[in-house]
N, C-alpha and C positions, 0 to 999 in steps of 0.2 A: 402586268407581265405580258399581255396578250401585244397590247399597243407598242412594246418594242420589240418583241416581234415582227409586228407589219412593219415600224421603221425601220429594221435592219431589210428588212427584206427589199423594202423599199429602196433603199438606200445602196446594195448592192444592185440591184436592178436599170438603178439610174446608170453606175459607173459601167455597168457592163454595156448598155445603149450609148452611152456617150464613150466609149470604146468604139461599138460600132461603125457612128457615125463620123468621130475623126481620124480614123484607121492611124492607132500609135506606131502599131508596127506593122509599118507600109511592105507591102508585097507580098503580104502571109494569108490574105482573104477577109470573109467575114467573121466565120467560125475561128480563128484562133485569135482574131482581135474581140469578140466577144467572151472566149474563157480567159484572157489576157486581162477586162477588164470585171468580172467576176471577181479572178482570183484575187487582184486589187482588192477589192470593196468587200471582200470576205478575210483580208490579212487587215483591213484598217476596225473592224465590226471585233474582230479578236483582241485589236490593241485598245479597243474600249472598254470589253469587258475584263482587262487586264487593269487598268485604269479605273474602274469601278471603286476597289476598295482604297484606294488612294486619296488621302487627305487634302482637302482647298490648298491649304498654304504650302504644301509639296509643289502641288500642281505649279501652281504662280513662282513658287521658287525654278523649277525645271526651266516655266515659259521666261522669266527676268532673266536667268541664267544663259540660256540659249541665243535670246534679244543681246547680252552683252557678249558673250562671244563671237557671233556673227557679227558685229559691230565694231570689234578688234581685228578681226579676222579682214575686213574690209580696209578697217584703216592701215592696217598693216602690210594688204597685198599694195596698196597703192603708195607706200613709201618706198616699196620696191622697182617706183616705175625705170629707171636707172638702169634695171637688168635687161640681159639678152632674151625676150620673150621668143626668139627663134630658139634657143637651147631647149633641150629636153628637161633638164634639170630645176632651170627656172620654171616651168610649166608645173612641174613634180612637186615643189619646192610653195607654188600660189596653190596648189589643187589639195597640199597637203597640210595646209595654213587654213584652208576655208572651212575642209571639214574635220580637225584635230580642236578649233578653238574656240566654236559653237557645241561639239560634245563636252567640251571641257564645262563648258557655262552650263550646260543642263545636268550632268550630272551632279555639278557641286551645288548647284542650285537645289536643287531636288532634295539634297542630304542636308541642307542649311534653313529648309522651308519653314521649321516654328519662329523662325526669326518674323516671320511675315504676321505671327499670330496677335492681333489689337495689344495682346499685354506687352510682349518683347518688345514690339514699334512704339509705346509712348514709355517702356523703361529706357527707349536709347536718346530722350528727350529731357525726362526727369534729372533735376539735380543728383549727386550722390549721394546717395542713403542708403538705411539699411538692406540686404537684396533679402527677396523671400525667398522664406526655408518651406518646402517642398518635402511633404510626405506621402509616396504612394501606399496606397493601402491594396493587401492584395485577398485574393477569395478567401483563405483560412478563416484572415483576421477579424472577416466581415463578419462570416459564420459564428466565429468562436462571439461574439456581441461583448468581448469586457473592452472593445475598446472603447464602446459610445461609452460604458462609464469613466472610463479616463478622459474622454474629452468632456463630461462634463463637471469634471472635478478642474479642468481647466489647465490641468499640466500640458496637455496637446496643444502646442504653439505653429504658428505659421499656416499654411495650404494646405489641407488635405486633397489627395489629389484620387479623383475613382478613376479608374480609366473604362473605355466603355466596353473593352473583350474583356474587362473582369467581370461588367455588369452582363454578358451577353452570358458568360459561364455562368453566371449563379442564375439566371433565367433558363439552363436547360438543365442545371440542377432542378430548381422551380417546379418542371417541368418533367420531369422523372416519374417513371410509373410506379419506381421505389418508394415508397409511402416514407421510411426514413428519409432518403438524399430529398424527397418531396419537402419534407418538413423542414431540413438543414437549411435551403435552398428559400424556403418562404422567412425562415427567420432573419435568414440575410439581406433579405428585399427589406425587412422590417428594423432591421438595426442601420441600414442606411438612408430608411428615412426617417429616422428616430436623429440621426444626426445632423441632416441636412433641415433640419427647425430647431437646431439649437442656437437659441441669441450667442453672438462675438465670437460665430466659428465659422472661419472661410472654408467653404468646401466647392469644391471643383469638379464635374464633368469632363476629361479628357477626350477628345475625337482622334490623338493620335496614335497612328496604329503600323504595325512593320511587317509589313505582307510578305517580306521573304521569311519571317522566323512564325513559326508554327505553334512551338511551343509557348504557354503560355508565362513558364516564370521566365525565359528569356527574354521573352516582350516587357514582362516588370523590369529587368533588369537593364533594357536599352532606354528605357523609359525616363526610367530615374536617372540613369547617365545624362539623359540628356537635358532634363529638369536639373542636373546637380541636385536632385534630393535624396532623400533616405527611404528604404522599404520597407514597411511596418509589415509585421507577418509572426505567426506562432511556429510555422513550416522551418523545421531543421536542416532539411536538404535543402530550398532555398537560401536561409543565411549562408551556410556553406559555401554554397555555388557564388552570390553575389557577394563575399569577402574576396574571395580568389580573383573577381571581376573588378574588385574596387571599388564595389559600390557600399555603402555603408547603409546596416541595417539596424531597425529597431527592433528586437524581440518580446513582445508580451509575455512567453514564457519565462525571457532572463529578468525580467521586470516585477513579476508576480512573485520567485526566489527570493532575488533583493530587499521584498516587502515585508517577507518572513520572519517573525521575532524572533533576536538575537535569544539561543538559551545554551548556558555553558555548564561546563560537568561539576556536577553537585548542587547542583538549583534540584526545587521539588515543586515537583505539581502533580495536578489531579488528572488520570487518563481514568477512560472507561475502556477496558478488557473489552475487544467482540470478537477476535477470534485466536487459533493456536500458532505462535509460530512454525517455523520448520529446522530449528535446535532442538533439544531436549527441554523441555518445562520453560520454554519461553509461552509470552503471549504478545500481542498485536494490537496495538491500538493508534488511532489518528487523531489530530488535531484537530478545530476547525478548519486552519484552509489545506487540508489534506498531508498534512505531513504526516510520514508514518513513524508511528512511537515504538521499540522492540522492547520489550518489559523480561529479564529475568525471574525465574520465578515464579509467572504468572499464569502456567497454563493452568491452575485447578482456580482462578478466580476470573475466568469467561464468564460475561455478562453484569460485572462489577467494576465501581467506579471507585480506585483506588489509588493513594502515592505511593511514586515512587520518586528514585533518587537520580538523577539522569549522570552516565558514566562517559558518554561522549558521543560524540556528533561527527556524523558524515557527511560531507556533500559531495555529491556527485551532477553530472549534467541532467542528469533526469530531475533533481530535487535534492531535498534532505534528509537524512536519516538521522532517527535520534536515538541511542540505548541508553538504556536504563533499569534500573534494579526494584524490586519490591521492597518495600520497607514496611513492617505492620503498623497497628494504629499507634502502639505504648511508643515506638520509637521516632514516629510520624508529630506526637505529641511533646516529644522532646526536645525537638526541632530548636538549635540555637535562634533567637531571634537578633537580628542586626541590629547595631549600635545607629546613635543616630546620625555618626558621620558618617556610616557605609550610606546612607539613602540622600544625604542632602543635595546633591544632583537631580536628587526626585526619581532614579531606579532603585531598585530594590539588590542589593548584589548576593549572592549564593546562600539560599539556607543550608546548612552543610548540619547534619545532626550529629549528637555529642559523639558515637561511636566512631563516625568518620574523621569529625575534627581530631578527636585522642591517637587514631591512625595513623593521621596526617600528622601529626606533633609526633610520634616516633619517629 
């Protein structure tokens, strides 16, 4: 840090002596051609460290860009040679050709830079074939760690793609005096590289980054725009946000739902009671992968592992809900058993016990 310091200083020091000595702006002395070439060499030292967090292939797109407008801009002022170079017009006319069509070059240049990136330059060579599919992944999903198990059960197809302000956040997560966000923050350093050693899964490092957006689900969201891929995340308000953007999301959340065993009203199973609802004589129980079970009936049987009769099923975007009824054991034992064409598919369809099927036959 030190060393560019002395070069900037350096560096300003030059411009302002070489100021000095060719006096730019003749007739003003020494003193105003030396703060003349300061202020120089302290506005070019500002446009570097502005340039700092700027990406290689930007850069080179700005400088291509710039090189071919300035290159139009010339061959075009001289097909004009024909005109009245005494008019004011024409002068207006070449002055406003030279510098409208080298900005044009650097700016679109600039914005088109990942094309310069080794992958894009020998996909514009390749035959055609399949394009890769592009998944960013962003902090949550890092954190939350069931992605690494989904990429190694191998449904995770195509690029994963890290970008490096997502690695930069979870190092000051890392980084946190908070002993929790300490922790969150170390297991995510540790689920991506849990995945980055998995055989037949391409994973990726991105250096591209968009210094005017701050935010950081933005920057996923311009990201992926521009990969054309999809945003893996458990983050609610991000899908949100990148639907309305048009970027398309994968959610681990809606993915973990979908995985939830189908169960329909009148099936029986076995819950264990562990606490009281908030009806009257209900009670509360959960599945293994957390779904919440509401048991009628069951609040004097907390801390008992009992069936019931399930009455019906809610989903909602948070998850599912399931109610259901107590049934005792004499009626639990009564339990129709399914014929053997209900199962030949190999599911099992509704135990429905005798009092409910004769209900249901009324």
């Amino acid at each position: 840090m030190a060393w560019f310091i002395i070069a900037r200083t350096l560096f300003v020091a030059a411009v302002g002596y070489s100021a000095f000595q060719i006096q730019p702006v003749a007739g003003a002395g020494a003193l105003p051609n030396i703060v003349f070439g300061v202020v120089l060499g302290a506005l070019i030292v500002i446009l570097e460290i502005r340039l700092r967090n700027t990406s290689v292939p930007h850069m080179l797109g700005a400088m291509l860009g710039g090189a071919v407008g300035l290159g139009a801009a010339k061959v075009l002022g001289d097909a004009l040679y024909w005109a009245n170079l005494d008019d004011g017009r024409v002068v207006f006319l070449h002055s406003l050709i030279l510098l409208a069509l080298p900005y044009l070059g650097l700016v679109m240049g600039a914005r088109r830079g990942e094309w310069l990136e080794p992958a894009n330059l020998i996909s514009l060579f390749r035959s055609a074939g399949p394009r890769r599919r592009y998944k960013v992944l962003d902090t949550s999903v890092i954190i939350d760690g069931r992605i690494a198990d989904i990429c190694e059960t191998g449904f995770m197809d195509g690029t994963l793609v890290i970008p490096q302000f997502v690695l930069k956040e979870l190092q000051l997560v890392a980084d946190s005096s908070d002993s929790m966000k300490r922790n969150r923050g170390r297991r995510g350093l540790d689920i991506l590289q849990k995945i980055q050693k998995m055989s037949g899964l391409d994973v990726t490092v991105s250096d591209m980054d968009f210094p005017d957006i701050r935010e950081v689900d933005l920057k996923l969201i311009e990201l992926a725009r521009t990969l054309q891929g999809k945003i893996v995340t458990n983050d609610f308000n991000l899908n949100k946000v990148a639907q309305l953007r048009g970027v398309e999301v994968l959610n681990i959340n809606e993915l973990a739902n979908s995985l939830k065993p189908v169960v329909l009203p009148g099936e029986l199973m076995k819950v264990f009671i562990l606490k009281e609802g908030k009806e009257y004589n209900q009670g509360v129980a959960y599945l293994d992968d957390g779904t919440m079970v509401v048991v009628d009936n069951a609040r004097k049987l907390i801390g008992k592992t009992i069936d019931v009769v399930v009455t019906s099923v809610l989903q909602t975007t948070a998850g599912k809900m399931i109610f259901g009824r107590y049934i005792d054991a004499a009626a639990a034992s009564q339990v129709v058993t399914p014929p053997a064409a209900a199962v030949a598919d190999g599911r099992p369809r509704p135990q429905i016990p005798p009092s409910a099927a004769a209900a249901a036959g009324k």
